[in-house]
MDTraj code that builds the backbone (N, CA, C; nanometers):
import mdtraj as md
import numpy as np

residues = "UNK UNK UNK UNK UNK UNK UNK UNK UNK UNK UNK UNK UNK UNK UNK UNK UNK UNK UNK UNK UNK UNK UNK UNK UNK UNK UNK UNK UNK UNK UNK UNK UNK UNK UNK UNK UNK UNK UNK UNK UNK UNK UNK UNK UNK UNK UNK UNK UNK UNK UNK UNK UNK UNK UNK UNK UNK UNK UNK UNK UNK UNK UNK UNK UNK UNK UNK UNK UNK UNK UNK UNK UNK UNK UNK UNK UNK UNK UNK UNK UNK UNK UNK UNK UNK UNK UNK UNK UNK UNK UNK UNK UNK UNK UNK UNK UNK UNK UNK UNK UNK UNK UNK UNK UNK UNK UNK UNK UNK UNK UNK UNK UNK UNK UNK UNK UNK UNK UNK UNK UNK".split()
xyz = np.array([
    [0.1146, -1.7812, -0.5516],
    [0.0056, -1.6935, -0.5108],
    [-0.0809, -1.6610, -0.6331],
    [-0.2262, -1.6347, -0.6074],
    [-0.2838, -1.5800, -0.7303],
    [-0.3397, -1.4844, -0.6975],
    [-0.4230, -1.3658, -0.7500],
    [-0.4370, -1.2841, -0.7724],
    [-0.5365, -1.2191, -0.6140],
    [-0.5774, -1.2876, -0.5822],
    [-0.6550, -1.2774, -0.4653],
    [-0.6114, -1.2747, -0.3500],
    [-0.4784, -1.3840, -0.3764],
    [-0.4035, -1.4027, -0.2338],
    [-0.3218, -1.2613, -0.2253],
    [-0.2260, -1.2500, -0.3750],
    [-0.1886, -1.1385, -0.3664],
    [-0.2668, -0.9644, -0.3326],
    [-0.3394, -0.9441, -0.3439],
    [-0.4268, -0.8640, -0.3176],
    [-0.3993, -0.8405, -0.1614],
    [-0.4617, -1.0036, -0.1559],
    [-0.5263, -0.9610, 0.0799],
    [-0.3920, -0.9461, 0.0834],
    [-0.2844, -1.0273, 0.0230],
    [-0.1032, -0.9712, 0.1040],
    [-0.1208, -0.7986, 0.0947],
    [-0.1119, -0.7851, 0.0335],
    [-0.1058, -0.6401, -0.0103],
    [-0.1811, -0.5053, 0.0571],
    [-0.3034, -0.5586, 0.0469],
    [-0.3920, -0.4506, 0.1139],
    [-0.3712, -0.5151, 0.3003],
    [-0.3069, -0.5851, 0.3481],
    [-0.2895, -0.5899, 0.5025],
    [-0.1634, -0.5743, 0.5456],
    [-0.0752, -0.5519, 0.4206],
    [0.0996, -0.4867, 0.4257],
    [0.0887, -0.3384, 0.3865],
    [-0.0109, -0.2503, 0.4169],
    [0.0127, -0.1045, 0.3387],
    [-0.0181, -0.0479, 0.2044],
    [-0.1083, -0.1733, 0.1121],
    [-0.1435, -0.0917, 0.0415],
    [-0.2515, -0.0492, -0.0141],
    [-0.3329, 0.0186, -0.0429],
    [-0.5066, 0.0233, -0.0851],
    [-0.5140, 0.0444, -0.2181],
    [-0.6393, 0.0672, -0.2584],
    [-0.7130, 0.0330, -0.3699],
    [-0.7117, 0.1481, -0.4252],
    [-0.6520, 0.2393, -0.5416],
    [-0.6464, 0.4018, -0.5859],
    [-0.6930, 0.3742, -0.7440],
    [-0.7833, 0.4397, -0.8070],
    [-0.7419, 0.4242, -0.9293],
    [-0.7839, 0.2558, -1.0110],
    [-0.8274, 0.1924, -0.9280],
    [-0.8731, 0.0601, -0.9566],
    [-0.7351, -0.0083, -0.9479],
    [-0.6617, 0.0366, -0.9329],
    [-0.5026, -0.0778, -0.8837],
    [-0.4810, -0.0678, -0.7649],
    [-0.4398, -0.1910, -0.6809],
    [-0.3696, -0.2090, -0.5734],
    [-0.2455, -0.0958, -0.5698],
    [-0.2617, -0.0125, -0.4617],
    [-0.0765, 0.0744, -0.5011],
    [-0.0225, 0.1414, -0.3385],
    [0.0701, 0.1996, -0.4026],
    [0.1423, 0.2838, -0.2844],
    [0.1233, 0.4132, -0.2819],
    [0.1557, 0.4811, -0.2126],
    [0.1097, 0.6527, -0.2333],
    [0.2442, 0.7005, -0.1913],
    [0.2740, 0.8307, -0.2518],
    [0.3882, 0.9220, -0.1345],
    [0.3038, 0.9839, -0.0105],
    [0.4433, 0.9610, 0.0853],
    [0.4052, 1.0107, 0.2134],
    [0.3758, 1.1207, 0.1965],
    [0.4450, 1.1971, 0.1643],
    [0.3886, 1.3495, 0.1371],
    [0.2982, 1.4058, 0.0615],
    [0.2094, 1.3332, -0.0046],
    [0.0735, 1.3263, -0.1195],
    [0.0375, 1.1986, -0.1159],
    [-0.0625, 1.1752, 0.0027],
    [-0.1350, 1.0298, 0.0288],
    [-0.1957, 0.9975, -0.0721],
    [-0.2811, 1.1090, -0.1361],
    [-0.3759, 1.0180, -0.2695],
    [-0.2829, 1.0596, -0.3708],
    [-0.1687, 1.0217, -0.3982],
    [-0.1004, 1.0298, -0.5308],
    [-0.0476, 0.9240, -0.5488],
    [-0.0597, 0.8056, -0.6106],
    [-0.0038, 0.6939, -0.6271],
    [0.1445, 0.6632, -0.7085],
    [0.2051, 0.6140, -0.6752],
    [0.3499, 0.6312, -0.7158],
    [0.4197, 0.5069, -0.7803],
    [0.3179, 0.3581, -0.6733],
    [0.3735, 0.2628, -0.7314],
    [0.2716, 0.1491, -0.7524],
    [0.2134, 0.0643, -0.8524],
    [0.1036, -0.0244, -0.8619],
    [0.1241, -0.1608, -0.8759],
    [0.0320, -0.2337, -0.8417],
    [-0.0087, -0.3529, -0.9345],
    [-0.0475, -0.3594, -0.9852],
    [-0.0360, -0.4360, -1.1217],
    [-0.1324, -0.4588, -1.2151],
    [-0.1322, -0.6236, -1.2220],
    [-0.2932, -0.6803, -1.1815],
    [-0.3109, -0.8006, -1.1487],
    [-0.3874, -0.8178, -1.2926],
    [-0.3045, -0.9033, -1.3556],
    [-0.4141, -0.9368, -1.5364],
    [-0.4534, -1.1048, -1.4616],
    [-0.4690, -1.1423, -1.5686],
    [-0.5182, -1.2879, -1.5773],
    [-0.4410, -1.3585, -1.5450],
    [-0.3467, -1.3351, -1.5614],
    [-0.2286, -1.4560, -1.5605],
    [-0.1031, -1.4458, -1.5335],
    [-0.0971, -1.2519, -1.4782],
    [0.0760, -1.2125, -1.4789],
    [-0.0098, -1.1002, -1.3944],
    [0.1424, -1.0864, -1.2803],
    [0.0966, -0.9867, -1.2144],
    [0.2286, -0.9075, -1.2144],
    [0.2357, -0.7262, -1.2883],
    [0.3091, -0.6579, -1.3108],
    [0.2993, -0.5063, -1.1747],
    [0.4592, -0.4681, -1.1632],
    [0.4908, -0.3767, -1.0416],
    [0.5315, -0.2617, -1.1193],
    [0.4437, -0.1600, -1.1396],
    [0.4818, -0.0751, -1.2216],
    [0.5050, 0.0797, -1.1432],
    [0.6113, 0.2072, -1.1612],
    [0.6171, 0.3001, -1.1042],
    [0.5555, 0.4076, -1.1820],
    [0.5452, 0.4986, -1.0950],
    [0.5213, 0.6761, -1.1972],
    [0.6592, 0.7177, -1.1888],
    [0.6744, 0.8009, -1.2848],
    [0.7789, 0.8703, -1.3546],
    [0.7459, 0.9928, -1.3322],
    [0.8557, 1.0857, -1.3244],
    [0.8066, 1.2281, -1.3022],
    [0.6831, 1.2926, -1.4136],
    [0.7245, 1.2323, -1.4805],
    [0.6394, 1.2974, -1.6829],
    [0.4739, 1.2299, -1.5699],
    [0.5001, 1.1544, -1.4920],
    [0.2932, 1.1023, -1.4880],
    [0.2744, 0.9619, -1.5928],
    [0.3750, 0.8888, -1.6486],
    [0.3652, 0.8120, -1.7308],
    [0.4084, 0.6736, -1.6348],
    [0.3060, 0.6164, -1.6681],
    [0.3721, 0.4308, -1.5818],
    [0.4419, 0.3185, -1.6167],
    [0.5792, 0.2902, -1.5757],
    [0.6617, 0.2464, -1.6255],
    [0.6619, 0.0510, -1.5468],
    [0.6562, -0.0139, -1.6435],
    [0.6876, -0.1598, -1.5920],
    [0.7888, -0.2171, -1.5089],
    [0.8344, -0.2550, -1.3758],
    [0.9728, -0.2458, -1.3194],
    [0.9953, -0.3526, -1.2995],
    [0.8390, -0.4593, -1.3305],
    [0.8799, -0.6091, -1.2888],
    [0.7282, -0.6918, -1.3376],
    [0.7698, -0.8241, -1.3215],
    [0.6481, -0.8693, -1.3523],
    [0.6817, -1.0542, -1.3590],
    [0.5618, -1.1098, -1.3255],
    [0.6027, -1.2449, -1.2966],
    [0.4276, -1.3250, -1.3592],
    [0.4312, -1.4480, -1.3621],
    [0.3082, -1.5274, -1.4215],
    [0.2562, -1.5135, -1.2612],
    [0.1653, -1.6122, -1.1969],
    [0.1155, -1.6015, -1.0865],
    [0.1666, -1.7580, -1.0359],
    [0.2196, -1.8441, -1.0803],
    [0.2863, -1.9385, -0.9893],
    [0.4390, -1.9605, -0.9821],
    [0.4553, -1.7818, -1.0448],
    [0.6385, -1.7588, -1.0259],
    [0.6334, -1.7280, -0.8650],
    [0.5650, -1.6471, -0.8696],
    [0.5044, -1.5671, -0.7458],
    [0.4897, -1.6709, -0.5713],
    [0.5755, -1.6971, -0.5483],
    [0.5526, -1.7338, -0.3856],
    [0.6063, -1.6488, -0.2947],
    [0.5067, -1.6607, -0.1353],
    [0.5476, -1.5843, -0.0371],
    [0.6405, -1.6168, 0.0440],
    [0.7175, -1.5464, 0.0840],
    [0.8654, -1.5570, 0.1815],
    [0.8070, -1.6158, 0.2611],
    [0.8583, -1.7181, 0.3382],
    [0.8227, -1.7728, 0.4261],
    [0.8562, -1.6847, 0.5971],
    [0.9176, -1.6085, 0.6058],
    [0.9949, -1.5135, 0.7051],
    [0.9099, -1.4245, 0.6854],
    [0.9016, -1.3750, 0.5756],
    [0.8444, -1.1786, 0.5834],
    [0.7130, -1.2008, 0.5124],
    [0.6706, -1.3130, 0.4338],
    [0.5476, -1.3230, 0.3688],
    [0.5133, -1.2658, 0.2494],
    [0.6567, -1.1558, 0.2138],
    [0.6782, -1.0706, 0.0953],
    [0.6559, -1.1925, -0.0301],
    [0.5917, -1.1454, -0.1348],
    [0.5644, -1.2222, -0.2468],
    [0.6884, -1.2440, -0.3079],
    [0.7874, -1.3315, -0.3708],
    [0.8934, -1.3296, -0.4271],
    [0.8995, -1.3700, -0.5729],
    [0.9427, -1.3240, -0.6490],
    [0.9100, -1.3235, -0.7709],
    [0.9061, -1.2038, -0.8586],
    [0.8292, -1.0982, -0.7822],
    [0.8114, -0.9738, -0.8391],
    [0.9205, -0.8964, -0.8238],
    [1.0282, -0.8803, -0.7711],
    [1.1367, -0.7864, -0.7277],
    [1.1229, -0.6749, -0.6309],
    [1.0151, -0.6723, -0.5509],
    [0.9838, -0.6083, -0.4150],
    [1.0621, -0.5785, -0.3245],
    [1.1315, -0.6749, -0.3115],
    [1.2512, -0.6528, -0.2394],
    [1.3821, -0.5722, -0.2678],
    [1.4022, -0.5927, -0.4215],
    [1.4927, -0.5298, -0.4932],
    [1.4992, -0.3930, -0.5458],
    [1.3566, -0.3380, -0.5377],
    [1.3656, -0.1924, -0.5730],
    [1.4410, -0.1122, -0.4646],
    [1.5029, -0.0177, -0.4584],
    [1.5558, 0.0287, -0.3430],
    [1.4423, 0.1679, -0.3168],
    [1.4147, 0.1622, -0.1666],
    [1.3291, 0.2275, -0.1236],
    [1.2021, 0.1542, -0.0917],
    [1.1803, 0.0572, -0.1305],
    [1.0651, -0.0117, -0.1730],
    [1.0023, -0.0473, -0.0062],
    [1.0931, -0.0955, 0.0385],
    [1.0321, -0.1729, 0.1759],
    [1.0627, -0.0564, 0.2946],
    [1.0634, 0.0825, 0.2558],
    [1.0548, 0.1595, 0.3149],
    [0.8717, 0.2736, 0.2717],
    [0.8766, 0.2486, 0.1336],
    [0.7924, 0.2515, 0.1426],
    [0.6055, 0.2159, 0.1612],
    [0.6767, 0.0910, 0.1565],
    [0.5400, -0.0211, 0.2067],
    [0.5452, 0.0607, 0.3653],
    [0.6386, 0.0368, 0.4133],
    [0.6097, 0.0453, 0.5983],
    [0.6071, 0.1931, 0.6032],
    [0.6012, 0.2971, 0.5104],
    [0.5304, 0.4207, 0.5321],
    [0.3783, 0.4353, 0.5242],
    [0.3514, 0.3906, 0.4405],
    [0.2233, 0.3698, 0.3816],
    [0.1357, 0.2689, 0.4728],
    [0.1681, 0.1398, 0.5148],
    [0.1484, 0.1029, 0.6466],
    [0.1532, 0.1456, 0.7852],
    [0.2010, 0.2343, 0.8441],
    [0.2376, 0.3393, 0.9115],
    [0.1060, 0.4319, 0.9363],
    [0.0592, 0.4764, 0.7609],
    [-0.0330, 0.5982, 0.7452],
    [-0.1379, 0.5449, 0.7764],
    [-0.1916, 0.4194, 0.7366],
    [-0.3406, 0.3406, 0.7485],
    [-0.3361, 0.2835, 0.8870],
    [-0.2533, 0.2837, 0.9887],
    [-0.2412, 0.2078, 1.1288],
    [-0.2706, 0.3799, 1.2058],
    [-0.2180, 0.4732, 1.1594],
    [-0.1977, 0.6245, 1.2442],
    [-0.2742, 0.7136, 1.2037],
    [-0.3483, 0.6825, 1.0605],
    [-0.4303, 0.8294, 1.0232],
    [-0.5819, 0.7729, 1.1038],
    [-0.6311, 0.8867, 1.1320],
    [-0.7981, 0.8832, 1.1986],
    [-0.8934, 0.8889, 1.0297],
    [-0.9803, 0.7889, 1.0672],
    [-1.0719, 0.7524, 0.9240],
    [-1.1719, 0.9012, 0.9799],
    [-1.1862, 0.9827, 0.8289],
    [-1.2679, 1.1327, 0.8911],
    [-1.3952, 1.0845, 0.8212],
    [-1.4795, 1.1294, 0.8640],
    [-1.6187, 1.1233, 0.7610],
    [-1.6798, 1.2656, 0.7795],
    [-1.7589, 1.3428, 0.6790],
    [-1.8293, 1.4050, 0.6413],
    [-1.8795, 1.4742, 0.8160],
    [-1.8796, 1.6193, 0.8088],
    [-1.9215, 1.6343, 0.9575],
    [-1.8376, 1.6240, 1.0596],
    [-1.7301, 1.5148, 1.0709],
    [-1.6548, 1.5175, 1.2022],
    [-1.5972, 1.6229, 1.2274],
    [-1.5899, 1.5982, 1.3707],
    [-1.5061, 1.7919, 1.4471],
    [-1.3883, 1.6640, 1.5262],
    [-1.2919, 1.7159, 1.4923],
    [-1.1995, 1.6521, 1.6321],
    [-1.2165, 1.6411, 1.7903],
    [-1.1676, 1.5684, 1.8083],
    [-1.2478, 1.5430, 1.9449],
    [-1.1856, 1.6836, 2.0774],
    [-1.3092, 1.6796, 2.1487],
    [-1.2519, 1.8068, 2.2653],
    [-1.1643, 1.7181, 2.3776],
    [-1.0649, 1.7824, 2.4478],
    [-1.0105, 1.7575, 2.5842],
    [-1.1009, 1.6663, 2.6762],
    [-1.1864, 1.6739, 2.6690],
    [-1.2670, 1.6085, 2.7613],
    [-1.2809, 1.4476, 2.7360],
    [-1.3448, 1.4302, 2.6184],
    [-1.3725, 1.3271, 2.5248],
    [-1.2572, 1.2420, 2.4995],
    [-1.1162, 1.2965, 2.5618],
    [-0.9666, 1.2341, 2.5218],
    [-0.9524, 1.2035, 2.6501],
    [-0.9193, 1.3165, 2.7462],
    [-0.9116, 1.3088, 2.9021],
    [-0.9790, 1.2606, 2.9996],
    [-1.1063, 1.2908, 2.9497],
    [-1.2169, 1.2380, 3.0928],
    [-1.2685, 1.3690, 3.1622],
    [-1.3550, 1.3622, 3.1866],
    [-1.3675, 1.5350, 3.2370],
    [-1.3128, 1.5649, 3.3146],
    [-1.3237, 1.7256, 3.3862],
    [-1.2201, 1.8003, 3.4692],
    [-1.2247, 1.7329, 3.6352],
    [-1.1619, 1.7200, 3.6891],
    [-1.1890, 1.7027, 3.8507],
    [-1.1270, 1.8213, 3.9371],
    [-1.2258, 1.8874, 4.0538],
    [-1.2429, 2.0385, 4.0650],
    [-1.1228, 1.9950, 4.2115],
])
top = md.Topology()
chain = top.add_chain()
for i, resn in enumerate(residues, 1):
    res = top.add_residue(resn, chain, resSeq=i)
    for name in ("N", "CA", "C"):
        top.add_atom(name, md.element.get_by_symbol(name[0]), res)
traj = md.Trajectory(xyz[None], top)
């Protein structure tokens, strides 16, 4: 995979764009990023936050170490699989972008009606 492929894997498995890195967020603090990519030129590194706020390296591979599972499509190479928690938190974070409502500026939630259909007397 290279850097592009990895990306679209990524951002259509749960994860978006924070901070200029591909990452994960906690469920319980959506915009707080917890776990990243870092896509360089030629190596693509899986790095976590630490309680201190400091980002720690947990893995890292060239870009033709890197192939996708043929079953799950998971990139293999990087240790994705091996972090524990990890593939719980992809499918949280996937979860949030399939279930949260996109808000913009102005929106009111919608009334009973607009959900239901109007009243019949």
């Amino acid at each position: 995979m290279d850097k592009d492929e990895l990306t679209a894997w990524a951002l259509a498995n749960g994860w978006r764009t924070m901070g200029g890195f591909v990452s994960l967020a906690k469920p319980s603090r959506p915009a707080e990023a917890i776990v990243r990519l870092v896509l360089k030129a030629t190596v693509a590194n899986v790095e976590v936050k630490k309680p201190a706020g400091k980002w720690e390296k947990v893995a890292g591979a060239s870009y033709p170490q890197i192939q996708a599972d043929a079953e799950t499509g998971v990139p293999s190479g990087l240790g994705l699989l091996d972090i524990p928690g990890f593939t719980r938190l992809m499918q949280d974070n996937k979860d949030h972008m399939t279930f949260a409502r996109p808000s913009t500026p102005g929106d009111k939630p919608p009334d009973i009606a607009s959900v239901f259909g109007p009243r019949r007397g």
